[in-house]
C-alpha positions as CSV (number, residue, x, y, z in Angstrom):
1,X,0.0,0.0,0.0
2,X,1.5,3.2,-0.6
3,X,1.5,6.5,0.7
4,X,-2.0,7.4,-1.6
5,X,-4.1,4.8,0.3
6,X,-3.0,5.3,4.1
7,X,-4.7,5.9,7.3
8,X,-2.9,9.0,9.5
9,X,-3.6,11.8,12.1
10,X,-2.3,15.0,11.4
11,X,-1.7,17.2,14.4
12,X,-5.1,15.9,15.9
13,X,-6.8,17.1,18.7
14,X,-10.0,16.0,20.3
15,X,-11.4,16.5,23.8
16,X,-14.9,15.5,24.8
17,X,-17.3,18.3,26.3
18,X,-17.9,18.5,30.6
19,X,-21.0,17.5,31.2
20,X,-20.8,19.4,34.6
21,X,-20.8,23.4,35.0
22,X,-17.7,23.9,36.3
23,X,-15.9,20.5,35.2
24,X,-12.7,20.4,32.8
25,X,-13.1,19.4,29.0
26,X,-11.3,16.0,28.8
27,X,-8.4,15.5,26.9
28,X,-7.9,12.8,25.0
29,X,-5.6,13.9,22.0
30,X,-3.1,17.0,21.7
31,X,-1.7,17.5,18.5
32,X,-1.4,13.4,17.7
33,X,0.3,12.4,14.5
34,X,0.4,9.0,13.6
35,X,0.4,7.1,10.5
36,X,-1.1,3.5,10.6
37,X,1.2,0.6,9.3
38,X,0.3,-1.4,6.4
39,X,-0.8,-4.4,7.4
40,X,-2.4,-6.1,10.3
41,X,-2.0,-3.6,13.6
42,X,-2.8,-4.1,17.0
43,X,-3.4,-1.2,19.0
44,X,-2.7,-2.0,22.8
45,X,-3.3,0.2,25.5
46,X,-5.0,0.6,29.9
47,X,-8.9,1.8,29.8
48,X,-9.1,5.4,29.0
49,X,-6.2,5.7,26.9
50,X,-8.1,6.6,23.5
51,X,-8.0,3.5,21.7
52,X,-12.2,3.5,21.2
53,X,-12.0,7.3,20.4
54,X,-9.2,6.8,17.8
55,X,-10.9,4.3,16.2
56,X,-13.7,6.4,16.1
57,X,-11.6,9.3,15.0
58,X,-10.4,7.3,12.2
59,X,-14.1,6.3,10.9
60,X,-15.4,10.0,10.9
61,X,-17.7,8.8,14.0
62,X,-16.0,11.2,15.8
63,X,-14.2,14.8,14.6
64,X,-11.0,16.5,15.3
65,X,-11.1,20.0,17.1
66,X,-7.9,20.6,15.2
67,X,-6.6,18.6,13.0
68,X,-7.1,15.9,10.1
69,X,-7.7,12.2,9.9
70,X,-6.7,11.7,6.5
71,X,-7.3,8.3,4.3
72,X,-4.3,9.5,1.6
73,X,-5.4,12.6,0.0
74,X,-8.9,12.8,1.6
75,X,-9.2,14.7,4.9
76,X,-12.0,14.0,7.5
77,X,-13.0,18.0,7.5
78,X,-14.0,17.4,3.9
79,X,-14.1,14.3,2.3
80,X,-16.3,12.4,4.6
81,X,-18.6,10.6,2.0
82,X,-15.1,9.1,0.5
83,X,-13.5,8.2,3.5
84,X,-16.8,6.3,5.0
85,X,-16.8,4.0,1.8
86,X,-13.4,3.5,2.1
87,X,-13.7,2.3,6.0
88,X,-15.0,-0.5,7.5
89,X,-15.5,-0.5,11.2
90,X,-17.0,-2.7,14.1
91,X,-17.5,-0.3,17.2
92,X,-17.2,-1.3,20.7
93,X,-20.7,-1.1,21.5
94,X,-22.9,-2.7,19.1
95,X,-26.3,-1.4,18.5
96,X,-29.4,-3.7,17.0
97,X,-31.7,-2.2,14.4
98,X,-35.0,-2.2,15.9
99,X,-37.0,-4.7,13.6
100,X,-33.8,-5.5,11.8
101,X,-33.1,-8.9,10.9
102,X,-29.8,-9.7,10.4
103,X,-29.3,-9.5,6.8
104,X,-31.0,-6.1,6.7
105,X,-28.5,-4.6,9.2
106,X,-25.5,-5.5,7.2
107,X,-27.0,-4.9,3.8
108,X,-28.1,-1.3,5.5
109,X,-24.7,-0.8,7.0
110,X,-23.1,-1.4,3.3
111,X,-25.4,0.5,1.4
112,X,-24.5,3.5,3.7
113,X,-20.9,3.1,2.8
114,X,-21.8,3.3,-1.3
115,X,-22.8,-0.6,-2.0
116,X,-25.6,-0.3,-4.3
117,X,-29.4,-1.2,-2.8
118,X,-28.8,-4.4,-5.6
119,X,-25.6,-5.6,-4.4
120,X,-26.3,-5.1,-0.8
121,X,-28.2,-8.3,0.9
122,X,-26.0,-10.5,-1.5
123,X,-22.8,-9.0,0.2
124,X,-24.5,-9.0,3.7
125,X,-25.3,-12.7,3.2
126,X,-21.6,-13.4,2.1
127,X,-20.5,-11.2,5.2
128,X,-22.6,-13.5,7.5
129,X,-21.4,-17.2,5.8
130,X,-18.0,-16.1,7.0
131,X,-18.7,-15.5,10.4
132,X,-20.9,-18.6,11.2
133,X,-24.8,-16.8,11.0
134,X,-25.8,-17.4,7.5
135,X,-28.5,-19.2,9.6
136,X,-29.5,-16.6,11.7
137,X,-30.0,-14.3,8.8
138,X,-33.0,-13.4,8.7
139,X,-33.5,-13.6,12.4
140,X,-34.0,-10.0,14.2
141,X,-30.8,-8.9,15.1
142,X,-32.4,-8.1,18.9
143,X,-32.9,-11.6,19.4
144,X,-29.5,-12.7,19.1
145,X,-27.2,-13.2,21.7
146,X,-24.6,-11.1,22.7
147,X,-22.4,-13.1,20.9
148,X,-23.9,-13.6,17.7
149,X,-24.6,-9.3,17.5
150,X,-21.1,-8.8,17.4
151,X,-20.5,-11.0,15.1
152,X,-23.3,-9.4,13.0
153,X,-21.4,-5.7,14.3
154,X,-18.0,-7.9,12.6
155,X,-20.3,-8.6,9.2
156,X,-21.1,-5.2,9.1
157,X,-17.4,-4.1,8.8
158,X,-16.7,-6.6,6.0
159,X,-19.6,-6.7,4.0
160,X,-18.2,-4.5,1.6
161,X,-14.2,-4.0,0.5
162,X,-12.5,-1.6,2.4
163,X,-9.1,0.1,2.7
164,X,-9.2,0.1,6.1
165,X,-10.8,-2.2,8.4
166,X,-11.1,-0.8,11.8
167,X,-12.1,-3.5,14.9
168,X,-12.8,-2.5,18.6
169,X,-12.6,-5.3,20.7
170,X,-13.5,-7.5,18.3
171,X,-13.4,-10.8,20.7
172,X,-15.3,-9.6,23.4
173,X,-18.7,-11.9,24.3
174,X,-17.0,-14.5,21.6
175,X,-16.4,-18.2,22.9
176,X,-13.5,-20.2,22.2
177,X,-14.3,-21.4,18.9
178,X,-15.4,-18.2,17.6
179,X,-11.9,-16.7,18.9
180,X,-10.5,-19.3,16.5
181,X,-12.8,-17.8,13.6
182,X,-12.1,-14.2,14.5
183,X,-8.2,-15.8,13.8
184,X,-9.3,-17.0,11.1
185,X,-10.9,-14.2,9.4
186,X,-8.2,-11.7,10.3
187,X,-6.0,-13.8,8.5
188,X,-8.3,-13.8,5.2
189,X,-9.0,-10.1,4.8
190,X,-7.3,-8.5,1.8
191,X,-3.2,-8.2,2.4
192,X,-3.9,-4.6,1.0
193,X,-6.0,-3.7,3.5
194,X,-5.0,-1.7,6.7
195,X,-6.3,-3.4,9.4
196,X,-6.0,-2.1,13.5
197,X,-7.5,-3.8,16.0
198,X,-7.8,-2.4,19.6
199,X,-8.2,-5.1,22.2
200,X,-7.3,-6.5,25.1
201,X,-6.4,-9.9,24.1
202,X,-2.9,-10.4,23.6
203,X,-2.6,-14.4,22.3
204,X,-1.1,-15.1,19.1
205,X,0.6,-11.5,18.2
206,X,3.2,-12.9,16.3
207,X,1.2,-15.5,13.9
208,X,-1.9,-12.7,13.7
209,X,-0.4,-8.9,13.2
210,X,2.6,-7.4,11.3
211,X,2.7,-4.4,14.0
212,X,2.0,-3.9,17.7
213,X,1.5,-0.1,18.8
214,X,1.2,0.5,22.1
215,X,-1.3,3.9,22.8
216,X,-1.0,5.8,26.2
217,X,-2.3,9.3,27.8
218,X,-2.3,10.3,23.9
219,X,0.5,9.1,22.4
220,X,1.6,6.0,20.7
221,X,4.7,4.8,23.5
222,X,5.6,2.2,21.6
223,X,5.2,0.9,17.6
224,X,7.3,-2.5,16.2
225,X,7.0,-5.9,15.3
226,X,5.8,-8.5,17.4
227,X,9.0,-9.9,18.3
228,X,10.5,-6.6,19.1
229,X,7.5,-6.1,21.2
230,X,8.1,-9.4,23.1
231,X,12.0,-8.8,23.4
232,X,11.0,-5.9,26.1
233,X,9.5,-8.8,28.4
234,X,12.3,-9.9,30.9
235,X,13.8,-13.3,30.5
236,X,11.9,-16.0,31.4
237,X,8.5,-14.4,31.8
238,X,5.4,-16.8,31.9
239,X,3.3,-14.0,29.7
240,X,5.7,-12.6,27.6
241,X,3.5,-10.2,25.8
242,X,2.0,-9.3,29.4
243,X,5.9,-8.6,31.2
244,X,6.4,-6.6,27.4
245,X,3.1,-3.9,28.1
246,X,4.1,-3.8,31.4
247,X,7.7,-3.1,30.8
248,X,6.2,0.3,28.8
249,X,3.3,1.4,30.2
250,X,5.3,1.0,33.9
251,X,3.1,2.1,37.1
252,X,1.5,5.0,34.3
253,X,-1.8,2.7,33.7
């Protein structure tokens, strides 16, 4: 991928409103440059660092107060319609449809990003074969478990191609075997794609991303490859990747 097609902040800064008279604005982002990697990127990082409102910063969800997100050329303070085609993203919090079956929420969730009302259940459907609810499909989204919504909230992200796939916590409420899918999947996505994931989980970094970035109090404290992220942990550790966070983020989290 080259330098046209890339995900990056430019001197971004975001704060979210008080809610109290009297209360402070709070900071999440002062200035931040960053480009993404190509690739497969994990984004590590303690609650309340910014991974959620990065990602959300990066999908136009969100806007700067100063700043650009730019995907290549296109800038988030005027090129929104290109850059929400060009991004898929499965948020956090997943929210069902009221009424919604399945299939309609990803085929509604693709035609927003430009997929054509024709096109759109036919890519939904394909979306939900690959993560294990083709039979659920025209079940009502609200009736799903946990579970199976975010793996609807996952079909929505890759219903329709993307340049960059964005995943918040993409394992959370999955069992075992859909971990193992999730793998899977990750795995299968286009190797043009730029892909970051923010979780938690920090199994299989080296078979599953190219780069691990480590986000903290606004800045990225740490971006490499998996085995240079490993190679922080101390010798002999029983959770390598663990002993490696720790080693960054310190007594700071």
């Amino acid at each position: 991928m080259d330098t046209a097609t890339e995900l990056s902040f430019d001197g971004v800064s975001f704060h979210y409103q008080r809610r109290l008279r009297g209360a402070a604005a709070q900071q999440v982002f002062d200035c931040f440059k960053w480009t993404v990697p190509n690739g497969r990127t994990v984004l590590l990082g303690p609650n309340g660092a910014g991974k959620t409102t990065l990602l959300s910063l990066a999908a136009t969800v969100l806007r700067p107060q100063q700043g650009a997100v730019r995907l290549g050329e296109s800038a988030s303070d005027r090129d929104l319609k290109a850059m929400r085609e060009s991004i898929g993203l499965m948020p956090q919090r997943f929210l069902a449809i009221p009424g919604f079956t399945a299939c309609e929420q990803v085929a509604y969730s693709a035609w927003l990003r430009g997929t054509s009302s024709s096109s759109a259940r036919g890519q939904a459907l394909v979306a939900l074969e690959r993560v294990g609810l083709r039979a659920e499909a025209d079940s009502l989204v609200a009736q799903l478990s946990g579970g199976q919504q975010r793996r609807v909230g996952l079909a929505q992200a890759i219903a329709r191609p993307a340049r960059v796939v964005l995943l918040d916590e993409p394992t959370a409420g999955l069992d075992p075997a859909q971990r193992s899918r999730f793998r899977e999947l990750l795995i299968e996505l286009p190797a043009d794609a730029q892909v970051l994931v923010s979780t938690h989980q920090v199994d299989d970094l080296e078979d599953l991303f190219d780069t691990v970035a480590v986000l903290h109090r606004g800045s990225i404290r740490f971006q490499g490859t998996p085995a240079g992220f490993l190679a922080l942990a101390a010798p002999g550790s029983l959770r390598p990747a663990e002993a490696a966070y720790a080693a960054i983020i310190g007594d700071e989290a």
